[in-house]
C-alpha positions, -999 to +999 in steps of 0.1 A: -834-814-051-831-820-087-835-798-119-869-811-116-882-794-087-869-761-089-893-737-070-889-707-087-884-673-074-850-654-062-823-662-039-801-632-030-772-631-004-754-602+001-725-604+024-686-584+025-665-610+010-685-641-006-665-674-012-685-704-033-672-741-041-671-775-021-658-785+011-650-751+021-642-743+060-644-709+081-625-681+062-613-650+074-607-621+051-573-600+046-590-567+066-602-594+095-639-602+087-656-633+082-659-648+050-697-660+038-688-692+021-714-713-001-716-749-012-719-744-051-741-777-047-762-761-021-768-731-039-781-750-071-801-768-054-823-735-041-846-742-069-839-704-075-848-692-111-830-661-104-796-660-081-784-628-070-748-632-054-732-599-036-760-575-042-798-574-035-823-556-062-843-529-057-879-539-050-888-509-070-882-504-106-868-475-123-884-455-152-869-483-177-888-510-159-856-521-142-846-531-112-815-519-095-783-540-077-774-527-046-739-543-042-726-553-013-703-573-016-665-563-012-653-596-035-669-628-050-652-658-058-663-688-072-636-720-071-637-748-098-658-774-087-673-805-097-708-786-094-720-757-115-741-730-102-769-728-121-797-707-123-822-693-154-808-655-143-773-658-123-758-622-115-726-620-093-718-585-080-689-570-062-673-538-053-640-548-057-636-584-075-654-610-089-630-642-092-640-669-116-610-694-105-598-723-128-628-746-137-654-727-119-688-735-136-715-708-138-747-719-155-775-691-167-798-709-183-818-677-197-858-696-191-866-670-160-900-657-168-890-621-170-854-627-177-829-605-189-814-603-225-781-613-209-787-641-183-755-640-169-746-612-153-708-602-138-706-570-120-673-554-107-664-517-107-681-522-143-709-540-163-698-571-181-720-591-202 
């Protein structure tokens, strides 16, 4: 689907090791698991407003009126790609690593009802914004 029919709502997919771009095949991690990998294309095209990658939130919230990331995730890497993900709210949470590679295209566009001050959000070992 295009920009123009984004649903709304949140995607989240939390998985050990998390590998996004095009064309991608089965994977296998260094300690032996399975590697979840994503189109980049596919995920844009959710119609998510908010995209949640290596971590689910916390249906409650806390006494801030937040809600929390539990992270999952081991690593997340996102390869250049001719296809940006794009969301209003994009987080991308790992334990480990978080791996931007050359040319990869992360898009927060910020116009999430609701959305954070900082759109995009990269999480590993510490808070980035």
């Amino acid at each position: 689907r295009g920009s123009d029919s984004a649903v709304g709502g949140t995607l989240e997919i939390a998985s050990n090791h998390i590998h996004v771009g095009d064309n991608l095949g089965s994977e296998t991690a260094a300690d032996g698991s399975t590697v979840l990998t994503l189109s980049a294309t596919a995920l844009s095209s959710a119609g998510a407003q908010n995209l949640v990658l290596g971590a689910t939130t916390s249906t409650a919230l806390d006494a801030n009126g937040n809600r929390t990331l539990n992270v999952v995730a081991s690593d997340v890497t996102i390869d250049g790609s001719s296809h940006a993900i794009s969301a209003a709210d994009v987080t991308l949470a790992a334990l480990q690593a978080v791996t931007l590679r050359d040319g990869a295209q992360v898009a927060a566009t910020g116009s999430a009802s609701g959305a954070a001050v900082f759109p995009l959000l990269v999480v590993s070992l510490i808070w980035l914004r």
